[in-house]
C-alpha positions in Angstrom: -14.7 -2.5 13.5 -14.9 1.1 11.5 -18.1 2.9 12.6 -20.0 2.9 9.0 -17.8 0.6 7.1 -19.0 -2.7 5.4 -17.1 -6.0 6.5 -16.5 -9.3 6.0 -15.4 -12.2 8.1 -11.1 -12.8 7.6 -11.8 -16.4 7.0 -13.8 -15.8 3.9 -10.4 -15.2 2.5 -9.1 -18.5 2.7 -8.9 -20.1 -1.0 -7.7 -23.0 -2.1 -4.5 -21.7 -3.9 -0.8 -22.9 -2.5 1.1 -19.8 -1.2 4.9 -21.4 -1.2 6.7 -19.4 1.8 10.1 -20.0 3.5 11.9 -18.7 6.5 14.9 -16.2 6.6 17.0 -15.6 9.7 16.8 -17.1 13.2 14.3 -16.9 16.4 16.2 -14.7 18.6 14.0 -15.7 21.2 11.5 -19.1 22.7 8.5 -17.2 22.0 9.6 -15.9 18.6 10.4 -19.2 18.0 7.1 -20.6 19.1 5.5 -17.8 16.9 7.4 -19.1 14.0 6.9 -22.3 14.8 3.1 -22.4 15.5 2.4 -20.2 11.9 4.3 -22.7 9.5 2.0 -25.5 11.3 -1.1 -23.5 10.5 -0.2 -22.6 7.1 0.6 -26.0 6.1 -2.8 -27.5 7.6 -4.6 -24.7 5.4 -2.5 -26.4 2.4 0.3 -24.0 1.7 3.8 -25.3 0.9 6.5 -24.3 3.7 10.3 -24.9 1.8 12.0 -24.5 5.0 14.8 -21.8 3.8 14.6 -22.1 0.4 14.0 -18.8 -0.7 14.3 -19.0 -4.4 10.4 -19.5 -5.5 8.6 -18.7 -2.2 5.9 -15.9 -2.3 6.2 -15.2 1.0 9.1 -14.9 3.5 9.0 -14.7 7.4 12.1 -13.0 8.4 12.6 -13.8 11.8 15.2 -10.8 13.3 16.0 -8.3 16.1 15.2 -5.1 17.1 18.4 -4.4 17.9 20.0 -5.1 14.5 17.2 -6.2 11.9 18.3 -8.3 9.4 17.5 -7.2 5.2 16.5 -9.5 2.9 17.3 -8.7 -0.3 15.4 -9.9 -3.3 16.7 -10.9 -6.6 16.0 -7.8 -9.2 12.6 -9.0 -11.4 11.2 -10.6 -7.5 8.9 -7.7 -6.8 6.2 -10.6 -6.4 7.8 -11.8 -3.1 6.6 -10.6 -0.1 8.7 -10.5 2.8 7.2 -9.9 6.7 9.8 -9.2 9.4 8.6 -10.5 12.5 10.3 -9.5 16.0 9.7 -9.7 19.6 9.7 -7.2 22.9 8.9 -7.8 26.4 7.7 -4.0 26.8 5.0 -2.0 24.9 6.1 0.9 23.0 5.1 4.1 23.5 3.8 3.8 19.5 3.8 0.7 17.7 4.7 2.8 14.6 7.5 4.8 15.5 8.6 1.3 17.0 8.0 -1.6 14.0 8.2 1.2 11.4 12.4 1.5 11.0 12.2 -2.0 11.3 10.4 -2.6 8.3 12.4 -0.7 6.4 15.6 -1.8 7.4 14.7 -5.3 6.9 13.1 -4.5 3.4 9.8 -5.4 4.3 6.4 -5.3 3.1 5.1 -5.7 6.7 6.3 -5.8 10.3 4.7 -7.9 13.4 5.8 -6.8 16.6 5.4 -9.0 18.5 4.8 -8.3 22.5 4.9 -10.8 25.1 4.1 -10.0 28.7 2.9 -12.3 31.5 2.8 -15.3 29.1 0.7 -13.9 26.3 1.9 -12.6 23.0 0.0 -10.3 21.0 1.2 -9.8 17.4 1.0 -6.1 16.6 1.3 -5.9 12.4 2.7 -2.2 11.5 2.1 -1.7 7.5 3.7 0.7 4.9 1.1 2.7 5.0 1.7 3.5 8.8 -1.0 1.5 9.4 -1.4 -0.7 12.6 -3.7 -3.5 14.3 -3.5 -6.2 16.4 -4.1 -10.2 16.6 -4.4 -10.9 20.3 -3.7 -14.0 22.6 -6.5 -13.6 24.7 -6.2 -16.1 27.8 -7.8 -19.9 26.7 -7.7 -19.0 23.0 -6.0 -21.6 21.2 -3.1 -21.4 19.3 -4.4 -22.6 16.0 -6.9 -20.0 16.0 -5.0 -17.2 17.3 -2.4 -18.4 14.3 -4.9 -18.9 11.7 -6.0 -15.1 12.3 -2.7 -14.4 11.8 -2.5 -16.0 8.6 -5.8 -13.9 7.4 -4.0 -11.0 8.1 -0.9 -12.1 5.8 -2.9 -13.4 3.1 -4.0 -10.3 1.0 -0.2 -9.7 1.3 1.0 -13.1 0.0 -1.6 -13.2 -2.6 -1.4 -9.8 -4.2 -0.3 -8.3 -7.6 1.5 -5.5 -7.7 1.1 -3.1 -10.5 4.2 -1.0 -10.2 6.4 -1.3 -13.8 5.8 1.5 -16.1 6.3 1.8 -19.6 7.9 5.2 -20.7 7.4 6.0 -24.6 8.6 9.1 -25.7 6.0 10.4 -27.9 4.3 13.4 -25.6 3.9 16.4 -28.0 6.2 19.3 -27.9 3.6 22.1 -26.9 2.6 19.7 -23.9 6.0 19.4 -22.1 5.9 22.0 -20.3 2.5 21.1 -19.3 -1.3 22.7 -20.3 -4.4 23.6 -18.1 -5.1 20.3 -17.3 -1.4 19.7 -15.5 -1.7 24.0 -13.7 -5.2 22.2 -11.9 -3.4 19.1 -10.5 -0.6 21.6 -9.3 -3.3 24.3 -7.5 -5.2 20.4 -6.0 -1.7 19.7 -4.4 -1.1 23.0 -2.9 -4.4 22.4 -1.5 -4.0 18.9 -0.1 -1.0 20.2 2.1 -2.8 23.8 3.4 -5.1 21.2 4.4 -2.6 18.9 5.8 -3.5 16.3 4.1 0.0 15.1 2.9 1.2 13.3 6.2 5.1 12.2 5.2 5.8 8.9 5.5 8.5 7.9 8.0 11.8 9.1 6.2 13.4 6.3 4.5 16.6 8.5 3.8 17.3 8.4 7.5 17.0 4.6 8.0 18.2 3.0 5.0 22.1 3.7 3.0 21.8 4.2 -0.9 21.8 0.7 -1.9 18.6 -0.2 0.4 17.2 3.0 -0.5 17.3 2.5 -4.2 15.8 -1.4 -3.2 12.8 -0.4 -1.4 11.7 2.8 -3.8 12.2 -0.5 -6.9 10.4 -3.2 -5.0 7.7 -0.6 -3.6 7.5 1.9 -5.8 7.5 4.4 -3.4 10.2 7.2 -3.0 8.8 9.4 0.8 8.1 12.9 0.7 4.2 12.7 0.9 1.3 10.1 0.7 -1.8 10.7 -1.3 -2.0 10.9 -5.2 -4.6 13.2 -7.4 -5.1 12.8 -11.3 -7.5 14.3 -13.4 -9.1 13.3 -17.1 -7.4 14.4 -20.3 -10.0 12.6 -22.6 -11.4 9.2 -23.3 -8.4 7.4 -22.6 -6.0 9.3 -21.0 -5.0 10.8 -17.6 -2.5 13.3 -16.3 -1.4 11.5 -13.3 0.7 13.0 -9.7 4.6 11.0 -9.6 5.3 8.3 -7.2 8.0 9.9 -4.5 7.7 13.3 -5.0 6.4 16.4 -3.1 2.0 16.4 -4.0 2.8 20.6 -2.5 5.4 20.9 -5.7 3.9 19.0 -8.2 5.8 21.5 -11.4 7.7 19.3 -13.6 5.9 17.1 -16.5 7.6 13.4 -16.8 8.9 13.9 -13.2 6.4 15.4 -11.0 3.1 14.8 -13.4 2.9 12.0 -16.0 0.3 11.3 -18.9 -1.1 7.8 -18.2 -2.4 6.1 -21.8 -3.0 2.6 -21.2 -2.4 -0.6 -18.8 -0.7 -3.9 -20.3 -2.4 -6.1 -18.4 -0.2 -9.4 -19.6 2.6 -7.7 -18.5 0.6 -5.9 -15.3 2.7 -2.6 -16.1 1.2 0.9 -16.7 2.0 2.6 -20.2 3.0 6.3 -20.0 3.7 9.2 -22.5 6.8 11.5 -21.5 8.7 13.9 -22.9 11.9 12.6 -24.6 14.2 15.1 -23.2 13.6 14.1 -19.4 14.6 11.2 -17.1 10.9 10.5 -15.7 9.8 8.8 -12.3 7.3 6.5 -11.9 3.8 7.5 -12.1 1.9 7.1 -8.5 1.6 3.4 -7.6 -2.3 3.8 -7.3 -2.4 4.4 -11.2 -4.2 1.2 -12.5 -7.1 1.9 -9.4 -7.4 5.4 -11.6 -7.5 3.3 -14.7 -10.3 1.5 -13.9 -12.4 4.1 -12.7 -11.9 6.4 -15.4 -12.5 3.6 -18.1 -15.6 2.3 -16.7 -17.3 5.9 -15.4 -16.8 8.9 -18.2 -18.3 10.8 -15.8 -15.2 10.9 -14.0 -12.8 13.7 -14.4 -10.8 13.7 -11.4 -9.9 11.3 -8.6 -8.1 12.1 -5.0 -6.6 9.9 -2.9 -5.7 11.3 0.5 -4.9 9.1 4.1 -8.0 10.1 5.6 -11.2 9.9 6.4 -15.1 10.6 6.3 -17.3 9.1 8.5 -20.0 6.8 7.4 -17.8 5.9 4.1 -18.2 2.4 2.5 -14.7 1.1 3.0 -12.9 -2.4 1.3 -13.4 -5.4 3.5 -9.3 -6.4 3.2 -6.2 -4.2 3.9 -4.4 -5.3 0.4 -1.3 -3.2 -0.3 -0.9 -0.3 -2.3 -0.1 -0.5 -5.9 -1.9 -4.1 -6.3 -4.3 -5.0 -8.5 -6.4 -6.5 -5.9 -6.7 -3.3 -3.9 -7.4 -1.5 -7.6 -10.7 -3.9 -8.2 -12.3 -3.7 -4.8 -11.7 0.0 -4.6 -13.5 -0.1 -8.3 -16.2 -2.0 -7.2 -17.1 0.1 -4.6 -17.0 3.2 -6.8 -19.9 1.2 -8.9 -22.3 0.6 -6.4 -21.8 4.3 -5.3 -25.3 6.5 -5.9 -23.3 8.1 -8.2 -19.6 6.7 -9.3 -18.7 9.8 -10.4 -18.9 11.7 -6.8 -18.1 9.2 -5.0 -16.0 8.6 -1.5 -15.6 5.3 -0.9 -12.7 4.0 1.8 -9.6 1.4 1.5 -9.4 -0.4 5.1 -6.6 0.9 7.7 -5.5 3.1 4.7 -7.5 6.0 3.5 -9.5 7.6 1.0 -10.3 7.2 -2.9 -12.7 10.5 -3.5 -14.4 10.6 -7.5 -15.0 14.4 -8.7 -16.3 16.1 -11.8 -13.1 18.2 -11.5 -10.6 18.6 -9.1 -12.0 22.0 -7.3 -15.6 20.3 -7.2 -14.1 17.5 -5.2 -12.6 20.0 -2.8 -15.9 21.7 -2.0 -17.3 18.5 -1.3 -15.0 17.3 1.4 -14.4 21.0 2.8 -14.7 20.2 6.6 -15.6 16.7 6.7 -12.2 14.7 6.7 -10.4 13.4 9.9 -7.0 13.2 9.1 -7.0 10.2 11.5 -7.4 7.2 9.9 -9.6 4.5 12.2 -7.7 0.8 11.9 -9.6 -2.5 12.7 
């Protein structure tokens, strides 16, 4: 466990809601084939709906593939609620899990990889996220398989259960004298300039290398996500609006309004999508999929005027008790919560498990006094 994190137990996040999930490819091996095996029996004793291979309304997919030659699995266009884990097997240990399970994921367009090792009998399940994040569910000799399975399943389920957040709005309406940005957008540049001389930007493994256009263009829709650099920054316009880093770009470049820096104005929460103003004479990415976590701190502290998110950490931080995805609104409420019971929500740091960093500021430069010196840019995983 994280030294001066809160925690829970995993089976406190067992609920009573069916996740329907299905399996994709075939066991390439006994013991991946024992792993499949053994967490469809689990699942359905917890009272979740296996439909075999029926892919077509499952929330969760087990792709059962190779090393060698992973296999993708491709979801229909408006499916960005099905999750999809990619699950293979190795009779050695990697010299790095990451650098191992990481092209894997991608290639088989997943949310999450288990790499599974198996070595004098025993098979550890080692789960590699997006976030380059990695831990480990161990068979430890005499444990038994349904409880070395159903801690597997605790691992899955803030995956299988989230809501992603990702679909933006775009309305055309942003002022004239604001296109080519005001004071407000000149700080959030100087705060990314300053989050790489820190080298806090860590690039996440280069998807351009692993994947061919089509797949590219697949993951950066389904995750919202598009390389170059981790870690987002935003600061307060006024009551109700934010200016806002991109998703996919460069945080040491951030130039461009509607491409590198958007103007959040609202959340449609019946249609879980994010509502920004952009200029109408530019094609404009997606705002950073950790907008709506923003949102909800902004809107309940006024106090706020600027939020950093960075993959790192602070010793002694309060951290999230579950590992939920990036971009979810799960992830958004617990980081909220956290924010609240802070001494002061409006300077606070508060942790996301095996992920990083959400830091509250009164503006951007305070924030980066504050931290000056204290962040490990080694995130601790449990």
């Amino acid at each position: 466990m994280v030294s001066g994190t809160t925690s829970a137990p995993l089976r406190d996040l067992v609920t009573p809601d069916s996740i329907a999930f299905a399996t994709y490819g075939e066991a390439q091996s006994e013991r991946q084939r024992w792993f499949g095996d053994g967490l469809i029996k689990e699942m359905t004793r917890l009272g979740h709906s296996y439909v075999g291979n029926d892919v077509t309304n499952a929330k969760l997919i087990i792709n059962l593939t190779s090393i060698a030659s992973p296999i993708p699995f491709r979801r229909k266009a408006k499916s960005k609620t099905t999750y999809v884990v990619c699950v293979v097997e190795a009779t050695e240990e990697p010299e790095s899990y990451i650098k191992a399970a990481y092209p894997i994921m991608v290639r088989s367009l997943s949310n999450l990889a288990i790499y599974l090792v198996t070595r004098e009998g025993r098979t550890d399940a080692h789960f590699v996220t997006m976030e380059q994040g990695h831990y480990t569910v161990e068979q430890t000799p005499g444990r038994a398989d349904a409880d070395y399975f159903r801690e597997v399943f605790e691992r899955l389920q803030p995956l299988a259960t989230a809501h992603l957040v990702i679909d933006n709005v775009y309305v055309p309406d942003l002022p004239e004298p604001m296109w080519a940005g005001d004071e407000l957008t000149r700080r959030v540049t100087w705060a990314g300039e300053q989050l790489d001389k820190l080298n806090l930007l860590p690039a996440p493994w280069p998807i351009e290398d692993l994947l061919d256009g089509r797949d590219r263009r697949h993951v950066m829709h389904l995750y919202g996500i598009g390389g170059l650099s981790y870690g987002n920054l935003s600061v307060r316009r006024d009551d109700k609006t934010f200016w806002m880093s991109a998703s996919g770009v460069n945080k040491a470049r951030l130039q461009d309004v509607g491409r590198d820096i958007l103007l959040v104005t609202d959340y449609d929460e019946s249609q879980s999508r994010m509502i920004l103003s952009v200029p109408p004479n530019v094609k404009p990415r997606r705002v950073s999929v950790d907008a709506i976590e923003h949102y909800m701190i902004y809107h309940e502290h006024p106090a706020v005027g600027a939020i950093i998110h960075i993959h790192a950490w602070i010793d002694g931080v309060k951290s999230t008790h579950i590992n939920y995805p990036c971009g979810t609104h799960e992830l958004a409420v617990a980081v909220a919560d956290l924010v609240r019971q802070a001494p002061d929500p409006s300077r606070a740091i508060v942790g996301q498990k095996n992920h990083g960093l959400t830091i509250t500021g009164h503006s951007l430069q305070e924030i980066f006094e504050r931290i000056e010196g204290k962040v490990d840019t080694q995130v601790p995983m449990s």
